[in-house]
C-alpha positions as CSV (number, residue, x, y, z in Angstrom):
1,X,-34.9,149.1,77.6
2,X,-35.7,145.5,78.8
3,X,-32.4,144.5,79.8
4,X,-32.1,147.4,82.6
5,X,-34.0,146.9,86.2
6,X,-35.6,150.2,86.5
7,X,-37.3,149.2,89.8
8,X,-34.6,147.6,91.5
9,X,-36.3,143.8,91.8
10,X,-34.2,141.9,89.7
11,X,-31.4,141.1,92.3
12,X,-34.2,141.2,95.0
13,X,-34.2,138.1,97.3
14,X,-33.3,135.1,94.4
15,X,-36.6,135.8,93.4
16,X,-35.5,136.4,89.5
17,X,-32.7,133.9,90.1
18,X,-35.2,131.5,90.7
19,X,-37.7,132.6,87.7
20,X,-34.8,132.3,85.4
21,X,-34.1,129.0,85.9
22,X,-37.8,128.1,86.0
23,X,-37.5,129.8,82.1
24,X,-34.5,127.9,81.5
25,X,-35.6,124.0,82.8
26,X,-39.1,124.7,80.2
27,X,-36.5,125.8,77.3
28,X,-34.7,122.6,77.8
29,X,-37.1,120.2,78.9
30,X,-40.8,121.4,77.9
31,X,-40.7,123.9,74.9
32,X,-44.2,123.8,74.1
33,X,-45.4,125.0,77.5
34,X,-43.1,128.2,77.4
35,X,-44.2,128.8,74.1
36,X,-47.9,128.5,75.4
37,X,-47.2,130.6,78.3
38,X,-45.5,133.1,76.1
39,X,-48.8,133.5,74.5
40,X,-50.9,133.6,77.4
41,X,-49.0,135.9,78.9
42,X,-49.3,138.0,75.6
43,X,-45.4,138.5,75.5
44,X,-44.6,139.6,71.9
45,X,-42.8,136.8,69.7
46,X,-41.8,140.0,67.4
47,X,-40.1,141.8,70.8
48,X,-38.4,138.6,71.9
49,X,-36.9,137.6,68.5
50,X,-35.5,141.2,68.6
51,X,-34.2,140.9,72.2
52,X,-33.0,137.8,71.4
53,X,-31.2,138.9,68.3
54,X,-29.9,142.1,69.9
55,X,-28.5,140.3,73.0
56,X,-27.0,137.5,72.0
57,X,-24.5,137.6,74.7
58,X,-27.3,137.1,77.7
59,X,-29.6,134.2,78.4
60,X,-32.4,133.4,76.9
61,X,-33.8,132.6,79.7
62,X,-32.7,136.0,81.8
63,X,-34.2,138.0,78.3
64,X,-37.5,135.8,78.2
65,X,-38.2,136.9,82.2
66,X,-37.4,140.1,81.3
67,X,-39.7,140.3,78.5
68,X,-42.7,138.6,80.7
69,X,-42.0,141.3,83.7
70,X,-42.2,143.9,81.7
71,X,-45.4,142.7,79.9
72,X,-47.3,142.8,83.5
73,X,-46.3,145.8,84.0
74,X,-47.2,147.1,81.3
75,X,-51.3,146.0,81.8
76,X,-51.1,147.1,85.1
77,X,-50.1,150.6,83.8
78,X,-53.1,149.7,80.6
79,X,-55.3,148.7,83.5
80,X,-54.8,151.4,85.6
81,X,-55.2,154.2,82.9
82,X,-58.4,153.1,81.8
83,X,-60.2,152.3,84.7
84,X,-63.5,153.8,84.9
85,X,-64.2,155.3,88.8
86,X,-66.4,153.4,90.6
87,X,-64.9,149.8,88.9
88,X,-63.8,148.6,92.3
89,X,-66.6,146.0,93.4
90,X,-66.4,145.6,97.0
91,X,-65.2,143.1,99.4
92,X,-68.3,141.7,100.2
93,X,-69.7,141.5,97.0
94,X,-66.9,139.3,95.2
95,X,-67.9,136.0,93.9
């Protein structure tokens, strides 16, 4: 499931390239934060230790990016299908 790129970005531009590596230097070098953003970012520890488990052979790091990818697209999609009409505030009126 995770480990697939249904919408052809992964090998887009570097731009997941990049990410990973930006996964990998907080593994190695400042744990806590990734743990933090893990949980800001609402990614499930139960999902990852799965992923983690079930593809040992990839990176962490590549699995980890993955995992927080998917979680935005999946409140986009959340967001999306319960959004009351009439929601959008305009331009002018944003803070």
């Amino acid at each position: 499931m995770i480990l697939n790129d249904r919408f052809g970005l992964i090998n887009s531009d570097g731009w997941f390239n990049a990410f990973v590596e930006r996964i990998n230097y907080l593994i190695q070098m400042d744990f806590p934060k990734l743990v933090n953003l893990l949980y800001g970012l609402d990614v499930s520890e139960k999902i990852l230790t799965v992923m983690l488990k079930e593809h040992s052979e990839t990176e962490a790091s590549e699995i980890i990016a993955r995992l927080i990818i998917e979680r935005q697209r999946e409140k986009i999609r959340t967001r999306a299908l319960y959004k009351k009409p009439g929601d959008d505030i305009p331009e002018s009126e944003k803070w």
